[in-house]
N, C-alpha and C positions, 0 to 999 in steps of 0.2 A: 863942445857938444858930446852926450854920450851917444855911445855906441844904442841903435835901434833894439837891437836886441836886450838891449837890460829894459827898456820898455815893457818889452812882452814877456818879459818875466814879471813885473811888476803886476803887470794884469793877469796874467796867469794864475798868480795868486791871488790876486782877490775874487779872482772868478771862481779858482777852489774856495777859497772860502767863504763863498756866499753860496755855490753849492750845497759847502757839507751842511750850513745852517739850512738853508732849505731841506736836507734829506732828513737834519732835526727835526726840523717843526715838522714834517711828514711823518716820521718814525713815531713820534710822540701823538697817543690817543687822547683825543679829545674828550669833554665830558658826554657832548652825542653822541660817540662812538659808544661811550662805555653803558650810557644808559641803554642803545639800541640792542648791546649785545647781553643786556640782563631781560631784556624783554621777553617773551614768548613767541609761538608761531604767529600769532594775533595780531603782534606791535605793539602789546600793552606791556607794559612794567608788571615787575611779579617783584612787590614787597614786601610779600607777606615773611619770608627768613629774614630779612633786616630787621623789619618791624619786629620778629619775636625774640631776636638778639638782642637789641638796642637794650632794652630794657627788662626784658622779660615778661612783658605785657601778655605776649604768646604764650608761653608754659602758661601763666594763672589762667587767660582763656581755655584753655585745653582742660585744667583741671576742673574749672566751672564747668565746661560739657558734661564732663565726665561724672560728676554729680549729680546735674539734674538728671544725666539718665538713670543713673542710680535710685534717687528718688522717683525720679517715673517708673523705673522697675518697681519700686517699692507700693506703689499707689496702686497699681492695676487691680493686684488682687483683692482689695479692696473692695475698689470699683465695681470687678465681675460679680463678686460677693455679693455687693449692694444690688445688681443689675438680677442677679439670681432669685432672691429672696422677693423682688415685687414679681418678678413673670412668677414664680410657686404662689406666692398670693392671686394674683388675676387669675391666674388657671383652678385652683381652689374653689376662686368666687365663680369663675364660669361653669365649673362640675355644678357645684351646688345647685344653681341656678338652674341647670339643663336637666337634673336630677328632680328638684321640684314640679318643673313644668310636668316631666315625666307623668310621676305621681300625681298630677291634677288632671291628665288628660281622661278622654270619658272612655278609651279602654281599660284602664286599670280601673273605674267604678266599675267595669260588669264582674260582677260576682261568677257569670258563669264559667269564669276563668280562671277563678281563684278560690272559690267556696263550692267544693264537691256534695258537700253532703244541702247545700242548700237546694242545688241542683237537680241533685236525686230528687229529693223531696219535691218541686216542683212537679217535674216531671212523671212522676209517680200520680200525684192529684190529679191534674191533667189527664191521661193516659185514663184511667179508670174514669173517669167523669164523660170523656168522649164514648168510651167502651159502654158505659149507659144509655146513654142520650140517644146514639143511632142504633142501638138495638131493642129490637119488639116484635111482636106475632098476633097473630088477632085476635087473644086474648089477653095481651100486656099492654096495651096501649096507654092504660089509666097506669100501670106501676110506671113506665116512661118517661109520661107528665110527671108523675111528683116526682120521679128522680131527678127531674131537669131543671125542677124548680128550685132542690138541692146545691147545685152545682153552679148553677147560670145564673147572670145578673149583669142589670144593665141592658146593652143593646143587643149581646147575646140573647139574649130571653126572651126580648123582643121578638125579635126574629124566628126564634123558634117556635116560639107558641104561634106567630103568624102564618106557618107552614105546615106545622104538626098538626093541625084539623085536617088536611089532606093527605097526610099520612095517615090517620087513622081512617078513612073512606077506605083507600087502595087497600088498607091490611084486611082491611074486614070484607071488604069483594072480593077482594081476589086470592083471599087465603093466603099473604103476601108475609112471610118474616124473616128478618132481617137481622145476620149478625156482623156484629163489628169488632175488629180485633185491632189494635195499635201495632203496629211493627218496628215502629222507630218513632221517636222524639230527641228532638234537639232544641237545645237552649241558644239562640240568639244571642239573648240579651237578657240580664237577671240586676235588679235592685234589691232592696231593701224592700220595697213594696208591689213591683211589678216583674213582670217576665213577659220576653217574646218567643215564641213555639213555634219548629217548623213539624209537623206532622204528619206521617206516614201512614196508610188506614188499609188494611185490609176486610173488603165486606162481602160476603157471603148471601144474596136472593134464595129465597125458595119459594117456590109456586107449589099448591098442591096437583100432582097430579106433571110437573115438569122436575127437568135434573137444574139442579142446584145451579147456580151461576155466580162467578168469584167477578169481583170489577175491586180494582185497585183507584185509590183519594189518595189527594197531596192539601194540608189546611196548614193555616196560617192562624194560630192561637195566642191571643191578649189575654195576661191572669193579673189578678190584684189581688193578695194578701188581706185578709180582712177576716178577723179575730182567730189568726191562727192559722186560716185554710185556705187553699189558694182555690180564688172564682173564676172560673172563664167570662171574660166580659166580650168577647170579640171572638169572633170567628172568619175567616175569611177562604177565599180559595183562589189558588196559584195555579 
């Protein structure tokens, strides 16, 4: 029989060495380990540097980027270009457009805005015509009439002849005569063939035998052009 003690040697050593192989296989990283520890904070595997070493796959990706931004740098200006040139056109067509209406609207037809000397001219016809028509004494009453007849036409005339028979009563009882002065005309509104008057009148009563008496008018005057000369067709009062 051997001695017990070479026994415990014998297993002493296999005990070491089944140890130290266990501290192997411990020591030594597994492929889970090694994947865990290429992973990110995540837990996901990051291969994208394998992947661009392996083969190079990565560099020509990079270089593709890096062209099409190139070419997309290259294209914008273009683009703005093209984007430019329709908004100058739309805005072009919209002046025009806004520019026409302008010109068609019915302030720019009044003349009396734009044609001074037509203006004048109206208002001058006018102005004299009224300066006739309400002035007389009691001995003008017939020069009056035909001046008015001169001047007036249409519903204007109408009307005046409808009332001027009583005008000439009053001048001739009561020794009544009447001057009329314009102070002011204004043009409205002016055509080619018509105009509208605002009218200012200063007029002047005398009675024989009383002191003079001034009264201030405000009229409202329609003229029509016709063969040259402008007719009061309307008269009104404001």
């Amino acid at each position: 029989m051997r001695p017990r003690g070479g026994t415990a040697t014998v297993n002493s050593t296999g005990t070491d060495t089944t140890d130290t192989t266990d501290a192997e296989d411990v020591a030594a990283p597994t492929d889970t380990t090694a994947v865990t520890a290429a992973t990110d904070g995540t837990g996901q595997a990051d291969n994208t540097g394998t992947a661009g070493t392996a083969d190079g796959t990565g560099r020509t990706g990079t270089v593709d980027a890096a062209d099409a931004v190139d070419a997309s740098r290259r294209r914008w200006p273009r683009v703005l270009g093209a984007l430019l040139a329709v908004a100058l056109i739309a805005a072009g067509g919209a002046l025009y457009a806004e520019g026409r209406q302008l010109r068609d609207t019915p302030a720019t037809a009044n003349l009396a805005l734009t044609d001074a000397e037509a203006t004048a001219r109206v208002t001058g016809d006018v102005s004299s015509a009224l300066g006739k028509i309400f002035s007389y004494g009691p001995g003008s009453t017939a020069a009056t009439r035909a001046a008015a007849k001169e001047v007036l036409a249409g519903k204007a005339l109408q009307q005046y002849a409808a009332l001027f028979g009583q005008v000439e009563r009053q001048s001739a009882d009561q020794k009544l005569t009447l001057t009329t002065e314009v102070v002011r005309a204004g043009v409205t509104r002016l055509t080619g063939s018509g105009a509208h008057l605002l009218v200012f009148l200063d007029q002047v009563y005398e009675r024989r035998g009383r002191a003079p008496t001034t009264a201030s008018a405000q009229l409202t005057v329609t003229a029509e052009l016709r063969d040259g000369r402008w007719w009061i067709v309307e008269i009104g009062t404001t």
